[in-house]
N, C-alpha and C positions, 0 to 999 in steps of 0.2 A: 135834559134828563139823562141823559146815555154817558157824559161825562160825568155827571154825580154818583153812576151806578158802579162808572170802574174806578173812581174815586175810592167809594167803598169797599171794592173788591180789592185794589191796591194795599188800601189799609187794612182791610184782614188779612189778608197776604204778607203783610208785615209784622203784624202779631202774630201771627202765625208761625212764622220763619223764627222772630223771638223767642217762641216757646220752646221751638225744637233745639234753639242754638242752647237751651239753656237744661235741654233734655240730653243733649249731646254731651255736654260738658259733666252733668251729676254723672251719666253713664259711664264718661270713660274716668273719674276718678273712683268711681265705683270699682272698676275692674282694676285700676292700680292697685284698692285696696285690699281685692283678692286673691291679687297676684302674689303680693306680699305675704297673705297668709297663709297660700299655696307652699311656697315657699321656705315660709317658718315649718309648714308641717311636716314638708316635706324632709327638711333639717333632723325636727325634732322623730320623725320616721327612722332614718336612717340611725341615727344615737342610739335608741331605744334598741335598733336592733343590733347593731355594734356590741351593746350593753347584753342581751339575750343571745344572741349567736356565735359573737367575735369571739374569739383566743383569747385566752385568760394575759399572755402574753402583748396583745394586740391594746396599748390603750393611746387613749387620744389625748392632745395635750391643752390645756388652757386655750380659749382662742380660735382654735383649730376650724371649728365650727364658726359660721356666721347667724347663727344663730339668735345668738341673746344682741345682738345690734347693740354693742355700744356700752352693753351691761357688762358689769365684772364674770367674770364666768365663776360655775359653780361648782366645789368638787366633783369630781366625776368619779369618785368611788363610791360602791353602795354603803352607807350608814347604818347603823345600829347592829348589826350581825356580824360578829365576826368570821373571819373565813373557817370552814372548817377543812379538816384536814381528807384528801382523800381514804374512802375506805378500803385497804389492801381488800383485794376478789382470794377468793379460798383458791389454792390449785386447782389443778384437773388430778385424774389418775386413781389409781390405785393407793387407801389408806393403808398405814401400819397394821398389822399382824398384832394386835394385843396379846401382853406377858401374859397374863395369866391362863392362857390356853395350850393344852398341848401340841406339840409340835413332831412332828412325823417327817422323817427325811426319805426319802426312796428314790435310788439311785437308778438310772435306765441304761441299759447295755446299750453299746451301740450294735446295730445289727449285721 
């Protein structure tokens, strides 16, 4: 009776251990696979702000990025909107004296 029992015990012990080797395995390609997307977003994180932040002078070149894994890469200038041109800022200071107002000279002695 007592070896039939750990007979049994053995063999659940064995499906058992089966279940987890195969709970192990989904796990850790699980985590491969969001390692990987960790990664893409992180990629696609930094672009973005390269794109938003970076120096108009600052650009990156085809490839650069690992990114698109293996895909063509894709222009990386923005589309449909042309640049527009900076808007010159007004000076600072004091404006002109407009013509049509009279004009009053007064000369001050030195003292």
């Amino acid at each position: 009776m007592k070896a039939s029992a750990e007979t049994a015990d053995v063999a659940a012990l064995m499906k058992q251990n089966e279940r987890l080797l195969r709970q192990v395995e989904h796990f850790a390609q699980r985590i491969d696979a969001l390692e990987r997307e960790v990664k893409i977003l992180r990629e696609e994180n930094a672009l973005l702000k390269q794109w938003r932040f970076g120096r108009s002078s600052e650009r990156l070149e085809p490839g650069q990025l690992s990114f698109f894994e293996g895909q063509p890469a894709p222009d990386l200038e923005p589309s449909g909107a042309p640049r527009a041109e900076p808007q010159k800022k007004p000076g600072h200071g004091r404006a002109h004296f407009p013509e049509h107002l009279p004009r009053v000279v007064t000369e001050l002695g030195a003292r």
